[in-house]
GUTIBA-991073 format. One line per field, with one value per residue (C-alpha): residue in three letters; chain; x, z, y. Coordinates in Angstrom, 1 decimal, padded with zeros to 4 digits. Layout:
BEGIN
res <- [ala:...]
chain <- [A:...]
c1 <- [X:...]
c3 <- [Z:...]
c2 <- [Y:...]
% end
This chain:
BEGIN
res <- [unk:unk:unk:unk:unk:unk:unk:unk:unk:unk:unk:unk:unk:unk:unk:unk:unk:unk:unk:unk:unk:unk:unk:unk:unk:unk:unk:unk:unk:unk:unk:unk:unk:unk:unk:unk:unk:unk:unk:unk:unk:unk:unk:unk:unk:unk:unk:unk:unk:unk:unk:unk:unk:unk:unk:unk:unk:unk:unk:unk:unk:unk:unk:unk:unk:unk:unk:unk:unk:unk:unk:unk:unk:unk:unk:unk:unk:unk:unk:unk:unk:unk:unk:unk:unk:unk:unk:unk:unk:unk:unk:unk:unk:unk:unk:unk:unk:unk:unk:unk:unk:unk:unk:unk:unk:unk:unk:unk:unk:unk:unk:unk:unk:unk:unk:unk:unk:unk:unk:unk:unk:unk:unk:unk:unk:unk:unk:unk:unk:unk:unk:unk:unk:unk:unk:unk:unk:unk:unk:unk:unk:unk:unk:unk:unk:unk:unk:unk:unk:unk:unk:unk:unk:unk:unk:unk:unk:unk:unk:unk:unk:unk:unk:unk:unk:unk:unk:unk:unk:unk:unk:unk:unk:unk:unk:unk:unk:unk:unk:unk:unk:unk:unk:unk:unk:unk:unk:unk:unk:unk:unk:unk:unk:unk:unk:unk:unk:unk:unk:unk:unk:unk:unk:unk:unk:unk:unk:unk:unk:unk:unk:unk:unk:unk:unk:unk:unk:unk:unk:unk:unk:unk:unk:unk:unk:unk:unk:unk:unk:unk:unk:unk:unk:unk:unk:unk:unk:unk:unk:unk:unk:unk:unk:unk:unk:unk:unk:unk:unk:unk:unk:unk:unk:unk:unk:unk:unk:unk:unk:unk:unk:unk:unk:unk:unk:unk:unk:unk:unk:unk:unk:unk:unk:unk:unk:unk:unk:unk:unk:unk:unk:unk:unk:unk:unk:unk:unk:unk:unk:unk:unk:unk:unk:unk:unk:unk:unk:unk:unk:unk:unk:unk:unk:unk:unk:unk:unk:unk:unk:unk:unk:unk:unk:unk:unk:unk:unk:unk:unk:unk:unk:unk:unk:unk:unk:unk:unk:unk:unk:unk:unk:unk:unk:unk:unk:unk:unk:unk:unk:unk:unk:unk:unk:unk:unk:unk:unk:unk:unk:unk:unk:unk:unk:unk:unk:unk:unk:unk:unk:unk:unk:unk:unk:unk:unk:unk:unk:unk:unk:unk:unk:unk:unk:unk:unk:unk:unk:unk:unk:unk:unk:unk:unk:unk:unk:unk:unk:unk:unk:unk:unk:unk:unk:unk:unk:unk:unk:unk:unk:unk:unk:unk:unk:unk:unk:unk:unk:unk:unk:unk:unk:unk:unk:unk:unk:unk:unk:unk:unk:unk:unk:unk:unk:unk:unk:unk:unk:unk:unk:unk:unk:unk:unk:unk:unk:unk:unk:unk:unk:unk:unk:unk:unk:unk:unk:unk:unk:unk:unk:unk:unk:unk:unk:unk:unk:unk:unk:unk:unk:unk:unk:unk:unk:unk:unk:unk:unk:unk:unk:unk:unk:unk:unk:unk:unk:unk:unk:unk:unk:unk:unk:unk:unk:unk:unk:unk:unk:unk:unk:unk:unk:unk:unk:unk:unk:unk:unk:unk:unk:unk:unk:unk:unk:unk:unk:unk:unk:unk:unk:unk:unk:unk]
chain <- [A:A:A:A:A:A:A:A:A:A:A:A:A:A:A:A:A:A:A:A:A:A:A:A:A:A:A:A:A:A:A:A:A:A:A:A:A:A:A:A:A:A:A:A:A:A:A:A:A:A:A:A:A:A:A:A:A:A:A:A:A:A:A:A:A:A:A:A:A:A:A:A:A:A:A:A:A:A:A:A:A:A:A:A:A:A:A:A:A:A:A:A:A:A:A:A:A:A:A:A:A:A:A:A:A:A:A:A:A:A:A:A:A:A:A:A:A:A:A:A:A:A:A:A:A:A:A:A:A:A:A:A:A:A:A:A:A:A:A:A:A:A:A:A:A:A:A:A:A:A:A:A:A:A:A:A:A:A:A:A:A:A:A:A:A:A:A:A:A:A:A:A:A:A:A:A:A:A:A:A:A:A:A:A:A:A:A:A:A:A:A:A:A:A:A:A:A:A:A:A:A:A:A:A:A:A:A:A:A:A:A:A:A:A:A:A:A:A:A:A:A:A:A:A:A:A:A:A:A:A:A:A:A:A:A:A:A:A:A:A:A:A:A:A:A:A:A:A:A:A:A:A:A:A:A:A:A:A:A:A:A:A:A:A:A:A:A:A:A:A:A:A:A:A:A:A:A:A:A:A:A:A:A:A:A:A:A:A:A:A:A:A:A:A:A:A:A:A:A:A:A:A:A:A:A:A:A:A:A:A:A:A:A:A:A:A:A:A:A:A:A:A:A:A:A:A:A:A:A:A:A:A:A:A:A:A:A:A:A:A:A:A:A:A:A:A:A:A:A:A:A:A:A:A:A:A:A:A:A:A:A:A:A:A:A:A:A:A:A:A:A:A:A:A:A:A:A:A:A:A:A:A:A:A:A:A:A:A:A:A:A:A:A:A:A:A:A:A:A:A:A:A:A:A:A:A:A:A:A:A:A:A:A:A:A:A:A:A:A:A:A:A:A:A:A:A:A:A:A:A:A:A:A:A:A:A:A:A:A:A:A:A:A:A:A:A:A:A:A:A:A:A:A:A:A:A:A:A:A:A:A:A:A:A:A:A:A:A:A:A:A:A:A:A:A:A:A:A:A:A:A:A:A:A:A:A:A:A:A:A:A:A:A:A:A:A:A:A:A:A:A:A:A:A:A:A:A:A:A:A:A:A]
c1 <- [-044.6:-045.8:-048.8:-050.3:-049.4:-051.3:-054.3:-054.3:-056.1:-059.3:-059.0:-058.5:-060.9:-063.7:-062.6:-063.1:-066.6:-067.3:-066.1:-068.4:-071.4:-071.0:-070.5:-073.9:-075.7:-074.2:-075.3:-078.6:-079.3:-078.6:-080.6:-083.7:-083.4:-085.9:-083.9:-082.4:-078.5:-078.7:-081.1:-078.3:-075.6:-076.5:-078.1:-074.0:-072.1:-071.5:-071.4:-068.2:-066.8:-066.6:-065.5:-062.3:-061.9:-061.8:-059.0:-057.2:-056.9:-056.3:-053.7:-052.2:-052.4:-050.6:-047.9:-047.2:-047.1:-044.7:-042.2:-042.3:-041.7:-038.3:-037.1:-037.5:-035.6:-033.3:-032.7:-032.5:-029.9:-027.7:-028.1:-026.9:-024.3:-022.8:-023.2:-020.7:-018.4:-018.4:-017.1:-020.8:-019.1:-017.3:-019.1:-015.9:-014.8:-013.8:-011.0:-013.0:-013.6:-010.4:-008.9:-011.2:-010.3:-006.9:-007.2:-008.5:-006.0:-002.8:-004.4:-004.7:-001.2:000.0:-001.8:-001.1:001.3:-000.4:001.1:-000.8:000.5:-000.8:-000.5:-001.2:-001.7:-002.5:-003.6:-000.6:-002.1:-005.6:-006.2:-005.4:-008.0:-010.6:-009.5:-009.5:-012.9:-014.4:-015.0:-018.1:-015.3:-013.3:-016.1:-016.4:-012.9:-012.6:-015.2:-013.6:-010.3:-012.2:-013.8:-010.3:-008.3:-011.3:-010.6:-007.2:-007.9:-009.4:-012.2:-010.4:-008.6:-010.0:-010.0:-010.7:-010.8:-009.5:-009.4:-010.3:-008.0:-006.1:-007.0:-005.3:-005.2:-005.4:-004.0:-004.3:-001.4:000.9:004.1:006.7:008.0:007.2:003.8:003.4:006.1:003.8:000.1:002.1:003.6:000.3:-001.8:000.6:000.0:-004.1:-004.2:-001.9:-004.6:-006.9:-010.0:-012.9:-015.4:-018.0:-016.4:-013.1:-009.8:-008.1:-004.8:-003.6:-001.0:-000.6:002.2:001.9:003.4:003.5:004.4:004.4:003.0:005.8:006.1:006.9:003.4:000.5:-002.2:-003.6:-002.6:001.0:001.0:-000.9:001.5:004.2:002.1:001.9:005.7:006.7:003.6:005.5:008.5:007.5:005.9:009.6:011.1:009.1:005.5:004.0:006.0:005.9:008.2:008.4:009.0:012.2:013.2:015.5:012.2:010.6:013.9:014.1:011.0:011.6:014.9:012.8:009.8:012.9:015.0:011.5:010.9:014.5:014.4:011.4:012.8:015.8:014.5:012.3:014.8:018.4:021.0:022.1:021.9:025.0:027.0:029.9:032.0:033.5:035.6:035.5:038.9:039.3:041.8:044.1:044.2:043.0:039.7:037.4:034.0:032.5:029.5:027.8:026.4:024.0:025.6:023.7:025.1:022.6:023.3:022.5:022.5:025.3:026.2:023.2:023.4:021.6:020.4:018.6:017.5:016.7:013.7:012.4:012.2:010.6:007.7:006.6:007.0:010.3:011.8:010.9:012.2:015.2:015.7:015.6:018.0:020.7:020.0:020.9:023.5:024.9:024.5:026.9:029.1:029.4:029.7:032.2:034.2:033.4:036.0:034.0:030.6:028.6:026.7:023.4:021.5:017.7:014.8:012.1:009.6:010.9:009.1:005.4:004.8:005.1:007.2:009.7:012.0:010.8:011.5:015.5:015.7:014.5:017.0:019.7:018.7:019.0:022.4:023.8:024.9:024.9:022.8:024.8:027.8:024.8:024.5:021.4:022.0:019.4:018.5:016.3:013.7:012.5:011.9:009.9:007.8:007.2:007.8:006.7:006.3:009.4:010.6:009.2:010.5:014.4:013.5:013.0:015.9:018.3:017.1:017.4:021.1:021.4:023.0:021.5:023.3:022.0:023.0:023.7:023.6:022.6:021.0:017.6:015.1:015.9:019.1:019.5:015.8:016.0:018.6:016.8:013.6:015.1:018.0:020.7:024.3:026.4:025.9:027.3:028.1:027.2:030.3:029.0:030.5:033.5:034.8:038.5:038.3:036.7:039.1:038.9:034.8:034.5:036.6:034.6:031.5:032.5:033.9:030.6:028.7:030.7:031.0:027.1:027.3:030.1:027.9:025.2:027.9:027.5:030.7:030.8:032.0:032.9:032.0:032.9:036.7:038.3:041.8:043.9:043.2:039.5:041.2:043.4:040.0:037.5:040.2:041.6:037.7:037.9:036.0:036.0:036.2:036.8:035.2:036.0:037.4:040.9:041.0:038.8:036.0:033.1:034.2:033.2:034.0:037.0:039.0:037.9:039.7:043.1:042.6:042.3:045.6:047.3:046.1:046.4:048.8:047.8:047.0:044.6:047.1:049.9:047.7:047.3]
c3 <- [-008.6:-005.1:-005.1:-002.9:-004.9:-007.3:-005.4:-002.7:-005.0:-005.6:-001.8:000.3:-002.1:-000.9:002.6:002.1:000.4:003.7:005.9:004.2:004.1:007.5:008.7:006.4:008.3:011.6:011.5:010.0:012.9:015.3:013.3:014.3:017.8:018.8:019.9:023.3:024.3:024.3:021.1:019.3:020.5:019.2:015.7:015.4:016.5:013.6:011.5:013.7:013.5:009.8:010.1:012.1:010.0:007.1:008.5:009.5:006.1:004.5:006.8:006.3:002.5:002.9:005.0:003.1:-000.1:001.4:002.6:-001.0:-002.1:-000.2:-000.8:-005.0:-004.0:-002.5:-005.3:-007.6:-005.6:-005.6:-009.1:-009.5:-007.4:-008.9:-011.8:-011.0:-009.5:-012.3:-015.9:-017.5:-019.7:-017.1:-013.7:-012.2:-010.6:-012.5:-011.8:-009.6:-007.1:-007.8:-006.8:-003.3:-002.6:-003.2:-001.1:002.3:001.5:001.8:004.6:006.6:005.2:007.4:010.3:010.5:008.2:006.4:003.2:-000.6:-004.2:-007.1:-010.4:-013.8:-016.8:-020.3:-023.1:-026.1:-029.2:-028.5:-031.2:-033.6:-032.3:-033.0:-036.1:-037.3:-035.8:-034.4:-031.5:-030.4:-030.1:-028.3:-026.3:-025.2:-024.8:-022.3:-020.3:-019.9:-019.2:-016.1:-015.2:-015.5:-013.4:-010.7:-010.6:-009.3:-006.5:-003.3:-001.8:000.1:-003.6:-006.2:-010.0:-012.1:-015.6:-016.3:-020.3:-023.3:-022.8:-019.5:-016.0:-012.3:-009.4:-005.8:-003.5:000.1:002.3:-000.1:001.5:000.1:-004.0:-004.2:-003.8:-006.5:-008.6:-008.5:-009.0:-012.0:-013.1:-013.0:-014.8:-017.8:-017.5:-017.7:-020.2:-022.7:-022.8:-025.8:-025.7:-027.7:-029.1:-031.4:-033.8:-033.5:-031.3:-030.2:-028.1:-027.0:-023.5:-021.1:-020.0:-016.3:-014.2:-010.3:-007.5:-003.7:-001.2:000.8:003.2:000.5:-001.1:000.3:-002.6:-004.9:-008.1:-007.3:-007.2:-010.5:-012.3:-010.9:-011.8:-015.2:-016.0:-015.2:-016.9:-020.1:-018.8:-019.5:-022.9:-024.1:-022.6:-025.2:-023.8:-022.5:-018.8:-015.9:-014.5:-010.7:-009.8:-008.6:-008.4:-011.1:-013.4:-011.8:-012.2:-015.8:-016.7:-014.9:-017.1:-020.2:-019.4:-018.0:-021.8:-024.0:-022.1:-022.7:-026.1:-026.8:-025.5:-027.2:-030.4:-029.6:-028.4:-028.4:-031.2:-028.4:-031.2:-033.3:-035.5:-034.5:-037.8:-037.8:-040.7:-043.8:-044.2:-048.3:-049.7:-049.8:-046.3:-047.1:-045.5:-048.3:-046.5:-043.0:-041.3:-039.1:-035.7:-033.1:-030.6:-027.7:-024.6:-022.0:-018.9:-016.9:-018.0:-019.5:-022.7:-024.0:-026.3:-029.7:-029.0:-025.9:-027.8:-031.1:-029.5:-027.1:-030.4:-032.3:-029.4:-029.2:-033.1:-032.6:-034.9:-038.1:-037.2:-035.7:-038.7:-040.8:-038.6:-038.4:-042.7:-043.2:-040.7:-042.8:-045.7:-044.6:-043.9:-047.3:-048.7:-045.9:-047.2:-051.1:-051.9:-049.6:-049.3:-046.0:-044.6:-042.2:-040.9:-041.6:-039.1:-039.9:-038.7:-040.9:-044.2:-042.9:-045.3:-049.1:-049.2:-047.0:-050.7:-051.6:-048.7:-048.6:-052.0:-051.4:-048.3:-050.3:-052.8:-049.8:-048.8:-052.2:-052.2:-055.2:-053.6:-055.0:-051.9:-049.5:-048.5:-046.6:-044.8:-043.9:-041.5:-042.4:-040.1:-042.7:-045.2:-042.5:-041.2:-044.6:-048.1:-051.0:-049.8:-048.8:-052.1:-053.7:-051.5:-052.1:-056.0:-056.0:-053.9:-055.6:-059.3:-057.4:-056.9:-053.0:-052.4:-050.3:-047.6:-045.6:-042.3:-039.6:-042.7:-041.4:-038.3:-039.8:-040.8:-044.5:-045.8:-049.2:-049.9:-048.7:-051.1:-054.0:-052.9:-053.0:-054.6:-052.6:-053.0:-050.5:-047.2:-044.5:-042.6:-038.5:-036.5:-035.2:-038.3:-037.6:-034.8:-033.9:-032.3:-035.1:-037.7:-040.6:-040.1:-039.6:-042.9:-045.1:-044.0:-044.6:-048.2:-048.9:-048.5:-050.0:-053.1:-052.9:-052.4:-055.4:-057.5:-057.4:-058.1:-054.5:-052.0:-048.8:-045.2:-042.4:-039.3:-035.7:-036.3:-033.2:-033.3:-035.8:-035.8:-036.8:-039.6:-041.1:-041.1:-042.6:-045.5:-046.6:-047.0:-049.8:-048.0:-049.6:-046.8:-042.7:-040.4:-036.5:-033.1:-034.7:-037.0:-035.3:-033.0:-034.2:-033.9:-034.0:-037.4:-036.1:-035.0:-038.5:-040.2:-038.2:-038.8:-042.5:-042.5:-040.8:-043.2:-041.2:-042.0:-044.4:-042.1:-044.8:-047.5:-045.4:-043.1:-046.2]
c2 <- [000.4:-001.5:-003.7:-001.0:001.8:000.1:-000.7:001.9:004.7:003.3:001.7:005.3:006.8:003.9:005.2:008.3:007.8:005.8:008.6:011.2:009.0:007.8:011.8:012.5:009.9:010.9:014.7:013.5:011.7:014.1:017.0:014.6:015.4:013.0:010.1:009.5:009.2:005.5:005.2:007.8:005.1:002.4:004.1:005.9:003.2:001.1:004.3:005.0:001.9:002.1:005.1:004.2:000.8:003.8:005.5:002.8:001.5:004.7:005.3:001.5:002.4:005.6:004.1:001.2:003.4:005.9:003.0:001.8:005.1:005.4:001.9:003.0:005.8:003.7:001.4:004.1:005.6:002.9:002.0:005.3:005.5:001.9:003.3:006.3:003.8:000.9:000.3:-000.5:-003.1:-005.0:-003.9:-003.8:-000.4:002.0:004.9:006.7:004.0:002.6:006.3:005.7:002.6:003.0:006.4:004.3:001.4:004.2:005.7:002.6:002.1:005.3:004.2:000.2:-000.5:-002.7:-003.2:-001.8:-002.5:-001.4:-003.1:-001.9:-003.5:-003.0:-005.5:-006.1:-007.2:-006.0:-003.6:-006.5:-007.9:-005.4:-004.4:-008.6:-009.4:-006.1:-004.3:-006.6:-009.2:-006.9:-006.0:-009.5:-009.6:-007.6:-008.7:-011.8:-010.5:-008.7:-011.8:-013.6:-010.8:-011.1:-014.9:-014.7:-012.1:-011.8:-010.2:-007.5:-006.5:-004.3:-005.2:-002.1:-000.9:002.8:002.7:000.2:-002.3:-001.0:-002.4:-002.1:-003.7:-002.5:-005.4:-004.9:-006.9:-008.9:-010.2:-008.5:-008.6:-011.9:-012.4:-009.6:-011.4:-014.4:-012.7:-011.0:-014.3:-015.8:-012.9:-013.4:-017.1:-016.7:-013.9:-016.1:-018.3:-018.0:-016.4:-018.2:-015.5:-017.2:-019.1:-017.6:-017.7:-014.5:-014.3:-011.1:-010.4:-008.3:-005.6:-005.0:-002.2:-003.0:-000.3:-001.1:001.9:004.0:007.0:009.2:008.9:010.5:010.8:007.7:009.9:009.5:005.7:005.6:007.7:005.5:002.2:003.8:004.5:000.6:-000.2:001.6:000.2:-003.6:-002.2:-001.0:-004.6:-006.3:-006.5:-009.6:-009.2:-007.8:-004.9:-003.5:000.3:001.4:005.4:005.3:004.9:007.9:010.1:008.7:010.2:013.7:013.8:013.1:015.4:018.1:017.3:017.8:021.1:022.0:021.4:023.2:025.9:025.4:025.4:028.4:030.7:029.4:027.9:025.3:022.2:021.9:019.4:017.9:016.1:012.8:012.3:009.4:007.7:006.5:004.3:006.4:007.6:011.2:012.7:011.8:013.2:014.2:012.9:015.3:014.3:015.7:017.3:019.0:020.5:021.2:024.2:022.2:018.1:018.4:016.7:014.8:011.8:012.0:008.3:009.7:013.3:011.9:009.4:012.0:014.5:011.7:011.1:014.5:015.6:018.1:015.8:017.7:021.2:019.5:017.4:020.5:022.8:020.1:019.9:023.6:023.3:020.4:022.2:025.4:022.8:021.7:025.1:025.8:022.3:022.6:019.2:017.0:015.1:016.2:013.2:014.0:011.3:011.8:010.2:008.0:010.6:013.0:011.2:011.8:014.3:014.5:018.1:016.6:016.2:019.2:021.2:020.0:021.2:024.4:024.6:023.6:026.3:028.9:028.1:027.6:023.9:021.4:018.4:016.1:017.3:016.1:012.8:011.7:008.9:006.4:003.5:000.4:001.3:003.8:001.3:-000.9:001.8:003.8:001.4:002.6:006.2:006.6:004.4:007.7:009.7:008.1:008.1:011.6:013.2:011.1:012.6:015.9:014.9:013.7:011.0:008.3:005.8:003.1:002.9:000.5:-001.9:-006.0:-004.9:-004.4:-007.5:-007.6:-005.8:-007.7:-007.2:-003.4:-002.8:-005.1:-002.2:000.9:002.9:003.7:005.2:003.5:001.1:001.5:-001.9:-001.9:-002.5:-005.5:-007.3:-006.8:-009.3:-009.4:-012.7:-014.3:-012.5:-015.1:-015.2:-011.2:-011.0:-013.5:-011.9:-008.3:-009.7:-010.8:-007.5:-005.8:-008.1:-007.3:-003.7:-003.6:-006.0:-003.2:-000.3:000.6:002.3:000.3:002.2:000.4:002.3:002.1:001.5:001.6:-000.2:-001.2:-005.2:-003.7:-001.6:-004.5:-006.6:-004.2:-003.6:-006.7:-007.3:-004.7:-001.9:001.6:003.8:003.5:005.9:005.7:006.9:005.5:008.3:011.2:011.5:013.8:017.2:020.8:023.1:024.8:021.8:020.0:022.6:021.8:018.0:019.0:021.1:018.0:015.4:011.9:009.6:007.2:004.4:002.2:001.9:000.8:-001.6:-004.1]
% end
């Protein structure tokens, strides 16, 4: 409150005791009656000059209070309305005024051509951060990333946060790629730097999405959604970079978003997801077991990779009742073939619940097939993400009878030590072994595994055989069985029956 709010009270109510004593006296006076005009002058006039001094200051008081009034009102106003418009942790603007100012800077866009870019960007590493040394120290954290982005910006640009650890930037006039190239460049550069909170040291980076302004984009949204998918972009590039839109990320996304739709649709109403088999080439050159394989044709897509299905299922949790359809469907397959083993690959997200062993069982149960004809195959990603659960997990379906395989085996971060870990059947070995170039090399390191896998009473497949210089290596290495395009793409049921009825030449016993 003023300093004439706070004496004014006690002031205009002296003034007003003045005014009514000074009235009192005046009508007293002139009740008398006995005094002349110029004896009533001068007997009134100081009573009406204290009057008027009265009501001057009450008036002063009353004007200076109100003007103090409205500049509180003011204040208050605009402490509000910052408030509204700024991340309280940070001060900086916050989506809402970002949204604004990004509004006006596409709009003068339109009109001048003056050239906007946004930039988004999102801490890596930061929730290590809180959970080592706490969210206080992420707190401060983030405050002095804000007061680093601000730093390297200029007045006309807006620096805002939108989320815990995500932040944008609205810069008005760059020109062209480069100067974003560099701000991006030199964003990474000041956010590697380590931040000192208290005692401790904390590094974290930065993944940052950047999208120029065109004709085709009228409203601030549509920029930020584009920010955002780059943004995501430079996450799945390895995080710590920088990536710049270009359409093909937009109509990336609209296929994803357009797939997931599809396939929740699929698996609501249609039977559109099959298994294709690939057969398992033995010693002996006979069919010694199938693998099945995603196969999804979509109206109107087309033919859709399981590599591109399979992630998309995993992100917005499909992946179980997928998982579980292509299971039974793998299953009537090994009823339908009684003499071979039925391979289907199983996803990581697949093991987040405990009846997942439990659940093939019972659907093994249903379609009347001995588990041991099932063989679940398996990549080391599962043993990363999962360990000693999914140990558990293995340990169980195999006393149930499935057979267990490990794919893709010496891509992963520790083979030898996955297969030390956990029981497994057979490994399969990635076709990147196998080297035709480096023939002697390839052949000495495929002998090796499989000395290992043969050492722990283990089959080893090697996958991805193409040609027949592949073949002659993978075989004087001593491997057990070939699968591969030189033998038989994955296939639907009907046209594994006629390659059955053939029976392929016996290209592995003669290629020694």
């Amino acid at each position: 409150m003023g300093y004439s709010r706070k004496i004014g009270p006690p002031i205009v109510s002296a003034a007003v005791a003045t005014l009514v004593l000074t009235n009192f006296a005046t009508v007293s006076i002139v009740r008398e009656g006995t005094i002349s005009g110029i004896e009533l002058f001068r007997a009134i006039w100081p009573i009406s000059l204290t009057s008027a001094v009265a009501i001057v200051l009450v008036m002063s008081f009353l004007y200076r209070s109100l003007v103090e009034l409205v500049m509180e009102l003011e204040a208050r106003e605009a402490a509000a309305q910052h408030l509204a418009l700024h991340d309280q942790l940070t001060s900086l603007a916050n989506r809402a005024l970002l949204e604004d100012r990004l509004g006006q800077a596409l709009n003068r866009y339109r009109r001048t051509g003056e050239q906007v870019a946004l930039l988004m960007l999102d801490l890596d590493r930061f929730k290590q951060v809180n959970d080592t040394l706490g969210h206080n120290a992420g707190d401060k954290l983030v405050q002095e990333v804000g007061e680093r982005l601000r730093s390297l910006v200029r007045e006309t640009d807006t620096v805002a946060r939108i989320g815990g650890d995500e932040f944008a930037i609205v810069q008005i006039g760059p020109k062209g790629e480069a100067d974003i190239r560099r701000l991006c460049e030199r964003i990474i550069a000041i956010i590697r730097e380590p931040f000192v909170i208290g005692d401790r040291e904390a590094r974290v980076g930065v993944s940052i999405g950047a999208v120029f302004a065109s004709r085709d984009v009228s409203e601030a949204s549509e920029l930020l959604r584009k920010a955002d998918i780059t943004m995501y972009r430079a996450k799945a590039a390895g995080r710590d970079c920088f990536r710049i839109f270009t359409e093909a990320m937009d109509a990336d996304v609209q296929r994803r978003d357009r797939i997931e739709s599809s396939l929740r649709a699929e698996l609501r109403d249609g039977d559109g997801l099959q298994l294709y088999f690939q057969p398992l080439i033995g010693k002996a050159g006979t069919v010694v077991g199938l693998e099945g394989l995603l196969r999804w044709h979509h109206p109107t897509l087309g033919q859709i990779a399981p590599a591109e299905v399979i992630p998309i299922a995993e992100e917005c949790a499909l992946i179980d009742e997928i998982g579980l359809i292509l299971f039974r469907k793998a299953c009537a397959a090994a009823r339908r073939w009684p003499h071979l083993s039925v391979a289907v690959n199983l996803s990581p997200g697949q093991f987040r619940t405990a009846a997942f062993p439990s659940t093939l069982r019972r659907i093994a149960d249903e379609e009347g097939v001995e588990p041991r004809q099932i063989e679940l195959e398996i990549t080391e990603t599962l043993f990363i993400e999962h360990g000693s659960i999914c140990a558990q997990m293995m340990t169980e379906l195999r006393r149930d009878g499935f057979k267990v395989t490990l794919d893709d085996f010496g891509t992963g971060y520790s083979s030898l030590s996955s297969l030390r870990s956990f029981e497994v059947d057979k490994i399969k070995l990635d076709r990147s072994f196998i080297d035709v170039a480096s023939r002697d090399q390839s052949v000495a390191i495929i002998r090796a595994a499989v000395t290992l896998g043969h050492a722990m009473n283990l089959d080893v497949v090697a996958e991805g055989i193409s040609t027949i210089e592949e073949e002659q290596i993978a075989v004087e290495a001593g491997c057990d069985a070939l699968q591969g395009y030189l033998y038989a793409p994955a296939m639907p049921e009907d046209e594994i029956d006629t390659f059955l009825a053939a029976n392929p030449p016996a290209r592995i016993s003669n290629a020694a």
